[in-house]
C-alpha positions in Angstrom: -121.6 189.4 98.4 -123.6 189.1 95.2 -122.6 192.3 94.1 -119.1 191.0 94.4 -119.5 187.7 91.9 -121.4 189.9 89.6 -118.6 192.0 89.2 -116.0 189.4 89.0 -118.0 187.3 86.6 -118.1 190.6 83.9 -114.5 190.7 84.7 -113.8 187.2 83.1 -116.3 187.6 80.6 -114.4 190.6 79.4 -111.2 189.0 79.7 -112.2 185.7 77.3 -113.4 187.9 74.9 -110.7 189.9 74.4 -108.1 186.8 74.5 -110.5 185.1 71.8 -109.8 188.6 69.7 -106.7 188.6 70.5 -106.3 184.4 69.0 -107.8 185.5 66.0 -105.9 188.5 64.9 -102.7 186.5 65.8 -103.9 183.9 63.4 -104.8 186.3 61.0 -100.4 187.4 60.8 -99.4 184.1 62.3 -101.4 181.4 60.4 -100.1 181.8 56.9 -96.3 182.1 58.6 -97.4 178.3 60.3 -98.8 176.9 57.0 -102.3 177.8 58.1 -104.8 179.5 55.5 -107.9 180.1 57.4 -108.4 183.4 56.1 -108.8 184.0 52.2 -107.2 186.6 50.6 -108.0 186.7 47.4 -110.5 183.6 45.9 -108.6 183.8 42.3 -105.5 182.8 43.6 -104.4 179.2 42.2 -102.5 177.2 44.2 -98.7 176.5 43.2 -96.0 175.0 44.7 -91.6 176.0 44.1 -89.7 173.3 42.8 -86.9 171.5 46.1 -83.8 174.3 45.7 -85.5 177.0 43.6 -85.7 180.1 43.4 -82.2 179.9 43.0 -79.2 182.0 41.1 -76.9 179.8 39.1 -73.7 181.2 37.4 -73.0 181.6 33.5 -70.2 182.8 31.9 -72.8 184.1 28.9 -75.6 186.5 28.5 -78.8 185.0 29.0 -81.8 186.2 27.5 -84.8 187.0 30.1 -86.9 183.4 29.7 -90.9 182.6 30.2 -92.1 179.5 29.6 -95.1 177.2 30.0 -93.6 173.7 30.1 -96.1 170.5 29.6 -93.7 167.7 29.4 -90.3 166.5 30.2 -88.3 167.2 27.0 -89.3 170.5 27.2 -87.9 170.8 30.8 -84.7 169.7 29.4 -84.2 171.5 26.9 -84.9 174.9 28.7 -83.2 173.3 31.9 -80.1 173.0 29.3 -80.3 176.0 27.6 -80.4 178.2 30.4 -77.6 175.9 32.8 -74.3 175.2 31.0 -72.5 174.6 34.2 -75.1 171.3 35.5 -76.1 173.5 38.3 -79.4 172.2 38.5 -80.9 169.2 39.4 -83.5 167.5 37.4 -86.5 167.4 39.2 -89.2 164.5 38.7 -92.4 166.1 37.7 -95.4 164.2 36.7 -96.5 166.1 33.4 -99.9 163.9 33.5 -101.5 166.1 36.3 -98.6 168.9 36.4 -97.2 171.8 34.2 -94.4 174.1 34.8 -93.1 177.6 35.0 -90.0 178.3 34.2 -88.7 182.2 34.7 -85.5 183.7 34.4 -84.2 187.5 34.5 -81.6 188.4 32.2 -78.1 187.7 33.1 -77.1 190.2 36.0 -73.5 191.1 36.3 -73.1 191.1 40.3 -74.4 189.2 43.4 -78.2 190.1 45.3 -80.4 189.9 42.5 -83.9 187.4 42.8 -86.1 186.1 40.4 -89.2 184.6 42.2 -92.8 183.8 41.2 -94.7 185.2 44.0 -98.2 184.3 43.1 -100.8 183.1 40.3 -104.3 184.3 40.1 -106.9 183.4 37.8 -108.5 186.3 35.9 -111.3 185.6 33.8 -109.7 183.5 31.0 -106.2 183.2 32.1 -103.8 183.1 34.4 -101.9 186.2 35.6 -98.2 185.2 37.3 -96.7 187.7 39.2 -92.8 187.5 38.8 -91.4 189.6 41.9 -87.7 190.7 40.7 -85.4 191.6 43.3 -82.3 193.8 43.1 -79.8 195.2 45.4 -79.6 198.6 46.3 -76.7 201.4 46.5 -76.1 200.1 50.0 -75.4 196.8 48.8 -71.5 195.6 47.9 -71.9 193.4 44.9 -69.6 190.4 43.6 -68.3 190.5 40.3 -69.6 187.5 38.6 -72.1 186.9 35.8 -74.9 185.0 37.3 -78.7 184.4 36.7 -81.5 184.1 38.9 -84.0 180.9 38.3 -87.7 179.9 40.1 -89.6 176.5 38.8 -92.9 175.9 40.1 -95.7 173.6 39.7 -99.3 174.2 39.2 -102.1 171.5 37.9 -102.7 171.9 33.9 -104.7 174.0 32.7 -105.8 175.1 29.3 -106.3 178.7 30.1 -103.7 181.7 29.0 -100.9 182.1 31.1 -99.5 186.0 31.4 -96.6 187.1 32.9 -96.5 190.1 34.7 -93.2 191.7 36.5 -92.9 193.7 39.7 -89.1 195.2 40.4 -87.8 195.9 44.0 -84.8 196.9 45.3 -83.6 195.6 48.7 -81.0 198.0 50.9 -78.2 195.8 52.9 -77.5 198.8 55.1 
């Protein structure tokens, strides 16, 4: 009968361990999906957050040149808020420019529907700031509208004196 317990006992122990793997590699996919960042990935990322509603793609009926910009106060967020939306698409957000600056990017007008603009992360290298702008377009699977538009992301960061570089990745996403 001892031989029996001794078997079941290394039975369970081998079935806690491998649910406790089995936690932590679901946590390892899962967790940043639930909000949770128990793992790092990189220690030079800086933390960000997207402005409520953006990225977003606003229509113009002119061509828009490709914008970048480093914004450290409010004027300076309307101005490029009003240069870049004729048609009072946007709404203002409330951003407190004491602790906060933002980014502002834009593509270049596009000429159909299924393009993104989005800022998909900020590390710290060295002396400055790298943002990685992830540009989206459709592929030839994709059937397109016929409109100008422009694609738009606005995020906050806390200020900072270092460099800021911008740095753009292009992708093309199939509907089939």
């Amino acid at each position: 009968m001892t031989q029996k317990t001794k078997h079941n006992s290394g039975n369970i122990l081998i079935f806690v361990i491998l649910g406790i793997i089995a936690l932590l590699i679901g946590l390892k996919f899962f967790g940043p999906k639930l909000g949770l960042k128990l793992f790092k990935e990189n220690d030079n990322s800086i933390e960000y957050s997207h402005v409520e509603g953006f990225p977003k793609v606003i229509k113009v009926n002119e061509d828009v040149n490709k914008t970048r910009l480093v914004i450290t106060d409010e004027q300076k967020l309307k101005e490029a808020l009003a240069a870049i939306d004729k048609n009072g698409e946007i709404k203002f957000p409330k951003i407190n420019f004491e602790r906060k600056m933002a980014l502002l990017v834009t593509s270049k007008t596009r000429q159909g529907g299924g393009y993104e603009t989005r800022i998909k992360k900020i590390v710290q290298d060295k002396d400055d700031l790298v943002v990685e702008i992830r540009d989206t377009e459709p592929g030839d699977t994709c059937i397109n509208t016929e409109e100008l538009n422009l694609p738009v992301d606005l995020v906050l960061l806390d200020k900072t004196d270092l460099t800021i570089e911008f740095q753009v990745r292009t992708y093309t996403k199939e509907c089939n």
